[in-house]
N, C-alpha and C positions, 0 to 999 in steps of 0.2 A: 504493500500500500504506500502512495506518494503521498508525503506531508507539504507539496511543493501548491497545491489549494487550499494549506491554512496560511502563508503566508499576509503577515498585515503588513498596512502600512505604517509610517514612525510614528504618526499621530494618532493612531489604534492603537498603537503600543504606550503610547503613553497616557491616553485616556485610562486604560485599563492597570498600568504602574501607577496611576493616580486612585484609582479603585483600590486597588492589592495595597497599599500601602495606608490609605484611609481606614482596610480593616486590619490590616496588622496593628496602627496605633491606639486603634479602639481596641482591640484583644488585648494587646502589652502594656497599655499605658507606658507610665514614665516609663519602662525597663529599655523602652527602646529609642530615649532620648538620646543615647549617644548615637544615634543614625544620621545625626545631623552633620558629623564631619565627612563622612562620605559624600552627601552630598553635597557639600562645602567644596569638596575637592574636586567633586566631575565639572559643576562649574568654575572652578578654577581653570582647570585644563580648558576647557572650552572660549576661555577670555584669552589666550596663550596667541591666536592667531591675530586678535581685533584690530591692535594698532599696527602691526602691519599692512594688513589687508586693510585700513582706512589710506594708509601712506600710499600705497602701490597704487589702488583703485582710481585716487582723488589724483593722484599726477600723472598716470597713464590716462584717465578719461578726460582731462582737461586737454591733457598736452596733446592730443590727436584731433582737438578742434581747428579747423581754419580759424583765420581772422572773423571772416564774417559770422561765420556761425557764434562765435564764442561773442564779440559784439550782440546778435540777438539776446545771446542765453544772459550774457551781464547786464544786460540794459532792460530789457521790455521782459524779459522770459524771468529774470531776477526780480524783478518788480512783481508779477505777477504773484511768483513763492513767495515772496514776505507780504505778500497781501493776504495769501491762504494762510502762512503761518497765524500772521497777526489774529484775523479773523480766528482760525481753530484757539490760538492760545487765548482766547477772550473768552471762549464757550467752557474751557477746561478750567481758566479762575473761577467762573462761573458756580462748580462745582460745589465752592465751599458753602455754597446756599443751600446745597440736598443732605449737606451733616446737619444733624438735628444737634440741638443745644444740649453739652457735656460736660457734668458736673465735673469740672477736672482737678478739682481738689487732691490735695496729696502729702503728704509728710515731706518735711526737708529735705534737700540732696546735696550730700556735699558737691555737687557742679555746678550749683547756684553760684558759690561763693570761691568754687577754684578760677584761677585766670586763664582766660581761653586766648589760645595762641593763636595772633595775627593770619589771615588770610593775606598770603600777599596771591593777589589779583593778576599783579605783573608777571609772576612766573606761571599763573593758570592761562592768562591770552596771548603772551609774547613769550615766540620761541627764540630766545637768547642762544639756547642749545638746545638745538631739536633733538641730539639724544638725548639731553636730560629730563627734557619735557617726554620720550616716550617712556623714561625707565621712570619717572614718578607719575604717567598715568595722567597729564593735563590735556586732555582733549583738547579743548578750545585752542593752545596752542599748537601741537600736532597738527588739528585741521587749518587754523592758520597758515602754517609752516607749506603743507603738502597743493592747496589751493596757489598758493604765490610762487612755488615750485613749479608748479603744472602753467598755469598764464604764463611766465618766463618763458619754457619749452615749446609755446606757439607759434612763437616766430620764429625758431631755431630750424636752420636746416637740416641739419645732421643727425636725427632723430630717431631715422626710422628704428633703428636697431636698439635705442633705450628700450623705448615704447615697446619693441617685441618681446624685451627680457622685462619687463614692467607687465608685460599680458602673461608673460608666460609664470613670472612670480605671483602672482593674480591668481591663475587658475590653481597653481599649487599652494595656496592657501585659502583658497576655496574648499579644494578637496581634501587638504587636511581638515578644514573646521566639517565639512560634511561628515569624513568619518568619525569626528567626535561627538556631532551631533549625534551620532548613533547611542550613545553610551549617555544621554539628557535620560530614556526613561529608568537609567538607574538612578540620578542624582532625584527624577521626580518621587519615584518609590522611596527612596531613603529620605527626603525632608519631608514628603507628605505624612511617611508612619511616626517621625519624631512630630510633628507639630500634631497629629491628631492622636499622639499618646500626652504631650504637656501642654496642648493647650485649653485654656480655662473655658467655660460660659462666656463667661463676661466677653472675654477675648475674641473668640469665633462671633459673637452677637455685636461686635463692631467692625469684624470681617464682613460679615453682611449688607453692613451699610456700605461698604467700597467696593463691591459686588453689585450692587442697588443701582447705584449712584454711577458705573462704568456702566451699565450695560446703557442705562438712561443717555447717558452722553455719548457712546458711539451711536444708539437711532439718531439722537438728534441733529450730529455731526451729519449720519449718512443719510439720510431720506429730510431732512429738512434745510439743515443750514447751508451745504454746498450746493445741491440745486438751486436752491434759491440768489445764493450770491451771483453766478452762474447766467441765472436768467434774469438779473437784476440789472444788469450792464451788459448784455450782450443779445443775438437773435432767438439765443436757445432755448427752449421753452423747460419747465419743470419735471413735466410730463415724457416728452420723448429722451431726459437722461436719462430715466429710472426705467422707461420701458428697453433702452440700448444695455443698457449695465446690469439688467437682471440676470443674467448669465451671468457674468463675470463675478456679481456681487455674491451667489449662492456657492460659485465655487469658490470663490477666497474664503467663505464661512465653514464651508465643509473641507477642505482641505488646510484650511490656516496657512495658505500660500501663497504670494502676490506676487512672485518675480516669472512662476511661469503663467501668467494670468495678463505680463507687458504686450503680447501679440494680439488677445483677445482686445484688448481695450483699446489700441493702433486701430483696429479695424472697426470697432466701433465708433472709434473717433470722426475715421473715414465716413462711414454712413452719414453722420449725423453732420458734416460741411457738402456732402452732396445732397442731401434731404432739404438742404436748407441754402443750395442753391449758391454756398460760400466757397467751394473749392475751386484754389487755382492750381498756377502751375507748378510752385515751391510746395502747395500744402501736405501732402502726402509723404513726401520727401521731411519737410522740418516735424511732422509729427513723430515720423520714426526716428528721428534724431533726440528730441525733444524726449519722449518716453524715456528710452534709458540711462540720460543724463538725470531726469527728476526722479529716478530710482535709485540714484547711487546719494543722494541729498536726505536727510530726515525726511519722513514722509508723516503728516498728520494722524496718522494710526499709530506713529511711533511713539508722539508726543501727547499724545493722550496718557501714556505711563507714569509722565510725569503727575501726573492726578495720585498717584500711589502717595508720592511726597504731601502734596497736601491731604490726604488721610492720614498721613506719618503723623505730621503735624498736630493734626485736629485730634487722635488719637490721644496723642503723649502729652495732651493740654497746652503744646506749644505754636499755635494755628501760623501760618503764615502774613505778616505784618502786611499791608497795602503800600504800606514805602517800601516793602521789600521785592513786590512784582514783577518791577523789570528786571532787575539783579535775577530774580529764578527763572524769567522768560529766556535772557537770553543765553543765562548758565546751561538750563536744559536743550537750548538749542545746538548749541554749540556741542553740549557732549554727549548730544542722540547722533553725531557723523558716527558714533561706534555703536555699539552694543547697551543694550538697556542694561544687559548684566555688568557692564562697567558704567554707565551712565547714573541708575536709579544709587548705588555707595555715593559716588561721590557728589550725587544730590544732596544725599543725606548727611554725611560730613561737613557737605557747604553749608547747610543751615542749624547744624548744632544737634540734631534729631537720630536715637539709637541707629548704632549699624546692624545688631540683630533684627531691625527692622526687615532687610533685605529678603528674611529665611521667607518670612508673612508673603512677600513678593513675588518669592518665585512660585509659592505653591497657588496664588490667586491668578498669577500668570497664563499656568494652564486652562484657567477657565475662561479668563480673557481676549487670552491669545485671538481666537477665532472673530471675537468683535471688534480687536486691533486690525485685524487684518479686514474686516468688512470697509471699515473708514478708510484704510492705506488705498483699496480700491480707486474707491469714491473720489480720493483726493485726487491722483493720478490723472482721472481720466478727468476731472473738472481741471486740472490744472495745463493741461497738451490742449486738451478744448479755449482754454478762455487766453491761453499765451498765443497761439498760433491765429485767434482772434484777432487779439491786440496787435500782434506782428503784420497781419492782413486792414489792419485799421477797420476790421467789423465791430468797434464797438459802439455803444453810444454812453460816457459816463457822463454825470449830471448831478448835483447834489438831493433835488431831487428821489431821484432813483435810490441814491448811497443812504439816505433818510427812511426811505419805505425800508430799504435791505434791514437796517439796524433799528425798524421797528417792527416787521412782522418775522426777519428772521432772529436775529442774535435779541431781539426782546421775547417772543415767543418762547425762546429757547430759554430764558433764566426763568421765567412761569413754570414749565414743564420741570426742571429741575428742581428750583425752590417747590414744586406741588408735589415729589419725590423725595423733598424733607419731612413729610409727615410722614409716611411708606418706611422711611429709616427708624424714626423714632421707636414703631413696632419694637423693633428690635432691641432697643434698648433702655424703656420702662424710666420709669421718674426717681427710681430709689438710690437715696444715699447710700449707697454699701459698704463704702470704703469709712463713713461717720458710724455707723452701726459696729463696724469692728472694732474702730478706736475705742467707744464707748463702753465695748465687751470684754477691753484689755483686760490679763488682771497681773497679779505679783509673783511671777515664779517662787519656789519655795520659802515659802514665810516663817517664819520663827510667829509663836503665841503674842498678841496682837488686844493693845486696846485704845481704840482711836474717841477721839472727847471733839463732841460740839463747840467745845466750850472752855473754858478755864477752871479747872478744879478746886472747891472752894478750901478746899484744906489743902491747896497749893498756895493760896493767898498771904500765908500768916510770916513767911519770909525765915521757916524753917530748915529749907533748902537751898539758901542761897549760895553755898561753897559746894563746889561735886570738881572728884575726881575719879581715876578709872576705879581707885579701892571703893569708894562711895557706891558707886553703882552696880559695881560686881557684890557688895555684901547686900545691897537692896533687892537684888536681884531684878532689875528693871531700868532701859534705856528711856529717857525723857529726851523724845524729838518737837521741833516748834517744825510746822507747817502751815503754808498758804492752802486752805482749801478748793483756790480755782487759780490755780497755776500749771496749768495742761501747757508740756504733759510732762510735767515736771512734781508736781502735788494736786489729784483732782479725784474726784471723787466719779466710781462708772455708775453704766447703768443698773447694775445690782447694788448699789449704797456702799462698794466696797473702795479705800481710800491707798489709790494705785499711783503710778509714776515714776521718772528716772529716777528722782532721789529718793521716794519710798521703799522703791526694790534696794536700795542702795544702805538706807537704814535697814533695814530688816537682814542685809549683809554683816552690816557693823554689830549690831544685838549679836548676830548667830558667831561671830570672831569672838565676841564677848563673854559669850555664853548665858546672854543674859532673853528675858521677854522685851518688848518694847512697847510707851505708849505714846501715841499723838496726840499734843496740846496742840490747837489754834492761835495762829498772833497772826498782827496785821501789820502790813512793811513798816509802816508811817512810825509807830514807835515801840517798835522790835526788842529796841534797846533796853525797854525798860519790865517787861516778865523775863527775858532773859537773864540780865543783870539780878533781878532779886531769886534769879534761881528755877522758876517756874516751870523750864526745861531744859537738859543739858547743853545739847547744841540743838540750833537750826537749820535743817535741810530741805529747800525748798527754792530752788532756781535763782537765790540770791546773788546779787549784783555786788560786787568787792568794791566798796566804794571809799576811797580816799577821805571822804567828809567825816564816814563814822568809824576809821579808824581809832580816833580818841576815844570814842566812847566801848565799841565793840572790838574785839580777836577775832580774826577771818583768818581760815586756814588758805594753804598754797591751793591755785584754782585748780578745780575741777574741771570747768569745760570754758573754752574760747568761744562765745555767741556772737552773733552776728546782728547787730541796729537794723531796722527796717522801716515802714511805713506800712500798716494794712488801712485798708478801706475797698468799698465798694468796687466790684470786679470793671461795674464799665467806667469806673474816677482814676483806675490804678495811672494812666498817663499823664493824666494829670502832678501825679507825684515820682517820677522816674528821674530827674534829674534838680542838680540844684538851679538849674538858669531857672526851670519849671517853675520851682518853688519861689524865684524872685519876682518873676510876669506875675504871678499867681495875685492878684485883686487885696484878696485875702477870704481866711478860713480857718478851722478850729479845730485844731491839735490838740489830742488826750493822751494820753499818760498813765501808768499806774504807778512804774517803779525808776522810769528815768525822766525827773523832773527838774533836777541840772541839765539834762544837757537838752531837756526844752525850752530852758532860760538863756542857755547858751546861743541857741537856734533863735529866738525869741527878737534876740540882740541883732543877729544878723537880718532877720525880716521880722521888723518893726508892725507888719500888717497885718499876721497872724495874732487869732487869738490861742490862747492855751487852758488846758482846765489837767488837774489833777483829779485822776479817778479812784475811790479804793480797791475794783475790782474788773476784773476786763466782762464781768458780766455788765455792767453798767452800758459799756459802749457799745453792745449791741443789742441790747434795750432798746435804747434810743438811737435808732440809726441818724435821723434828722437833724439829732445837736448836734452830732460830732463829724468832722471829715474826712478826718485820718488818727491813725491813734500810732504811737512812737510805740514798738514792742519787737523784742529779738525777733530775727527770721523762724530760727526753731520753733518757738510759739506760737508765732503765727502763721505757720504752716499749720501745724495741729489745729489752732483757733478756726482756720480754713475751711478745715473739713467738716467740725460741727457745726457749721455758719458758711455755709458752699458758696451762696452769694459774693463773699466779701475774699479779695486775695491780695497780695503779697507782694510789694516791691521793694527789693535792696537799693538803697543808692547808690549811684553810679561812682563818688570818690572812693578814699583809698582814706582807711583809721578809722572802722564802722565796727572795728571790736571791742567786746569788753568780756571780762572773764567772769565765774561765777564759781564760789567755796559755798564754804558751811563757816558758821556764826559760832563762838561760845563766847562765856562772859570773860570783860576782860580781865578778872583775877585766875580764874583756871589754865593756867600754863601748864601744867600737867596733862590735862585734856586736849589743849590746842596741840601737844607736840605729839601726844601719839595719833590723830588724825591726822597729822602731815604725814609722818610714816606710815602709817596703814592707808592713805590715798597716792603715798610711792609704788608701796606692794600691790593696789588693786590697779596702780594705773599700769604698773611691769605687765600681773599675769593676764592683763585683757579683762581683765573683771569692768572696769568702768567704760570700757569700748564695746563690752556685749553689749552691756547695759544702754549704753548711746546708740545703739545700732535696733535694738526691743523697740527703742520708746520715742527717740527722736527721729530713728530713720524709717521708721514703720515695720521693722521686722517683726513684731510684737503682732502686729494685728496682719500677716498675712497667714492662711490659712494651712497649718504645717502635713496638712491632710495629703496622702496620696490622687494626682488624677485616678479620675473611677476606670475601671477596666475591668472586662468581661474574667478577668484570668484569678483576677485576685478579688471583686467584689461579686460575682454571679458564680464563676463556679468554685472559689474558694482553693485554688491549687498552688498557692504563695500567699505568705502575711505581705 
């Protein structure tokens, strides 16, 4: 029996390594997360041929133009492509209107506050050294480099033989990348069973919306916007593209292929300048010229991927700024002359946005793929159509005409999308999840535990005003002072239980001790004075080491280096992102709980503001209306963040926004201040107060340490 009639083709094969892998990661879950570097590595190999094959293609296919020819293609036929560009990349910002509104709330990141190393620009467009530029991977230079190489070679006579060994390095890295293509449906099998064994709910259910939201923009692309442009400025009507390109369009969807699809669309092109009565002598001739020069260029099915970036974005709560549009317009154009799989990294690097983002990409890819290729069609044959137009002077443009286009097409088009912002939302439900966890935190192994509303009144009589380590150890009891809404440093969760970085941290100190521990309440403002008469030994609760109360109070060697901020209202945060901001700024009213110097200090500098001392950071979101911004560490108000989603978080843009944070005792116990300098040596050596800042400030605390679910280990019970 011949197995030579089950042969598939490579997109069968990878449909179905998309399948096989989809249930391998539902069967293994996490077990088979390490399948992710395999296929790290097929696409590696596969990116091996790119920037050569950019280099050879782009100065071999230039440098074989005449003068004339290459005159049309730079002048009228270039015109034309940044016209289709401009237009597609208008419909693709578009986009960010079909993400429904996301709670992007989150715990602190130390990258908030690390310094991000300079982009220099110069060495990503200007090839100084075009090997350098290939071996660090700068597209934009590269294509640079190989376009201005190729122009030069058009008027050279002695060519012919570059150009042969330029065709013939071409085709062999052609068919190198062909047979690597072959080995894509291992890379797809291997990242699809990792991503669909570790990846979350949450996570796949804003897959969906990028899934949603691309299939929406390649219709709109294909059957609306380019027709229209199309027959907006020119004889050709709407009707007989879509009736010429229906062929063309079903096989680029069914097979995900557009380069053998350049002859179909030639001929179609053909038809539709004789149908309509426009063909001369040149035409048939530049259209076949035309085609496969606008194939070897980005094509609008390419730059549609760039849409993945702004889901990156919108994803990771970091959306894409509108001062920053052109910057990514013509970042991604420049570095789709290669490969998406080298293009969509160094998107994402450009704009600050996870590089594990990419894994999410390639597995969406697959499903995409075939709607990429539906628009790559559609461009093509709108773009050899309406150049070979313009080159025959069949057009007619008019402002007019350009007005209806950009009101019933590219306006039609943001309705349709923006009305595919409610369709996404489905997917992803109104609930604060990432507030519910915080709020469920609680205290890894506690030591016996008695926390006070209040001030104990047989604490009052100033019995206890001397304590040292022997004091405590024969009472058998640690006396800690805490803020009770100091999140997430001292606060209280949803079960009434009184959690946080320096909580878990006291309840360390007790268990070194050997001793119970109990929590009195005090309040910053005069700290000074239950401690001093003793009323608890030390205080731990996200306190600020301040120079003022030196005199009065002992502060041990800092615990953690915090970061100044500004929170308020998530759509006011621009408002306060730098200091010029703050000097235009009219005026408005800054609150405070525990840095009320250096509001004074600020005060002094912008005379216009008002200022209010608050006791408690619940005050300032009581009352969202009095206040405008409130001075509180980044740490905090990340957490503050997330149980108050609305409201987010801006560092200032200078440079001495730190200040550090100990524990308090009184200042006659030098006995007690020195062994908590030592013993916050030993827990800062063994990692003990970096777990702890990584629980509570980084959010590790509240992410879910549960295995993903899998058939292997939760239905049929065959591994814990």
């Amino acid at each position: 029996m011949s197995f030579s009639h089950f042969r598939f083709s490579l997109s069968t094969v990878i449909l179905w390594a998309l399948f096989f892998g989809f249930l391998t990661g539902i069967f293994f879950g996490e077990m088979v997360g390490w399948m992710s570097w395999i296929g790290n590595a097929v696409i590696m190999l596969m990116q091996m041929t790119i920037l050569p094959y950019i280099v050879v293609s782009l100065i071999g296919g230039i440098g074989r133009l005449t003068k004339e020819h290459a005159k049309q293609m730079f002048s009228r036929a270039s015109l034309v492509m940044l016209a289709i560009w401009l237009v597609g990349m208008i419909v693709i910002l578009l986009t960010q209107f079909a993400f429904p509104a996301l709670e992007s709330a989150s715990f602190f990141s130390r990258s908030l506050v690390t310094p991000q190393a300079e982009v220099d620009f110069l060495s990503i467009y200007i090839p100084s050294n075009p090997f350098q530029s290939m071996a660090n991977g700068a597209i934009p230079a590269v294509v640079l480099f190989s376009i201005s190489l190729g122009v030069t070679l058009i008027s050279l006579k002695h060519k012919t033989s570059l150009l042969e060994s330029l065709g013939t390095l071409a085709e062999a890295l052609s068919k190198l990348n062909g047979a690597l293509v072959k080995t894509l449906p291992v890379s797809v099998f291997a990242l699809t069973a990792s991503a669909a064994g570790t990846l979350t709910l949450e996570q796949f259910g804003s897959l969906q919306v990028y899934l949603v939201s691309y299939l929406v923009l390649s219709l709109v692309l294909t059957f609306w916007v380019f027709p229209r442009m199309l027959a907006a400025i020119s004889p050709f009507k709407t009707g007989e593209v879509l009736a010429v390109s229906r062929d063309a369009l079903v096989t680029a969807f069914t097979t995900g292929n557009v380069f053998v699809l350049l002859p179909v669309l030639v001929e179609g092109a053909k038809r539709l300048f004789r149908k309509n009565r426009m063909r001369k002598e040149d035409t048939d001739y530049m259209l076949e010229v035309l085609m496969p020069i606008a194939y070897s260029f980005p094509n609008v099915g390419k730059l549609t991927v760039l849409m993945f970036v702004l889901f990156a974005g919108w994803f990771n709560g970091k959306s894409i700024e509108i001062t920053d549009m052109p910057l990514f317009s013509v970042s991604g154009v420049f570095s789709l002359f290669g490969s998406v799989n080298v293009a969509i990294p160094f998107m994402l690097d450009s704009f600050r946005l996870p590089a594990d983002m990419f894994e999410l990409f390639i597995i969406s890819n697959v499903l995409t793929g075939k709607f990429n290729s539906l628009v790559a069609a559609m461009q093509l044959l709108i773009f050899v159509l309406l150049s070979v137009a313009v080159i025959q002077d069949q057009v007619k443009i008019s402002l007019g005409r350009i007005v209806r286009f950009a009101l019933f097409g590219i306006g039609v088009s943001f309705i349709i999308l923006y009305g595919s912002r409610f369709v996404n939302g489905i997917f992803l439900g109104d609930d604060n999840k990432i507030g519910e966890q915080l709020s469920t935190m609680r205290v890894p192994d506690k030591v016996p535990e008695h926390v006070y509303a209040q001030i104990p009144k047989s604490y009052t009589g100033g019995e206890y005003a001397l304590t040292n380590i022997e004091v405590i150890k024969k009472r058998g009891v640690l006396r800690v002072g805490y803020s009770p809404t100091n999140v997430p440093f001292s606060f209280f969760n949803r079960d009434g239980q009184l959690v946080g970085f320096d909580i878990s941290l006291a309840h360390q100190l007790a268990r070194d001790l050997g001793v119970k521990v109990e929590f009195i309440p005090f309040v910053r403002d005069n700290l000074r004075i239950p401690l001093n008469k003793g009323y608890f030994d030390v205080a731990m609760s996200g306190i600020k080491l301040d120079v003022y109360d030196i005199q009065h109070m002992s502060f041990t060697k800092p615990v953690l280096e915090l970061n100044l901020s500004l929170m308020a209202m998530d759509y006011r945060l621009r408002e306060f992102d730098s200091m010029a901001k703050l000097r235009e700024h009219e005026g408005f009213t800054l609150a405070t709980v525990e840095h009320i110097r250096e509001l004074d200090l600020l005060q002094k500098r912008l005379p216009q503001i008002d200022t209010v001392a608050l006791t408690s950071y619940d005050e300032f979101f009581q009352e969202p209306e009095a206040y405008d911004a409130l001075l509180i560490s980044a740490e905090s108000g990340y957490a503050w963040s997330i149980l108050h989603p609305r409201y987010g978080v801006v560092l200032p843009t200078q440079q001495g926004n730190q200040f550090a944070t100990g524990y308090v005792v009184a200042k006659r116990n030098t006995d007690l201040l020195n062994m908590l300098n030592s013993w916050i040596t030993v827990k800062r050596a063994n990692g003990d107060i970096q777990s702890q800042y990584d629980f509570w400030i980084l959010g590790g605390g509240a992410v879910d340490k549960k295995p993903r679910w899998s058939v292997i280990r939760d239905l049929l019970h065959w591994v814990e």
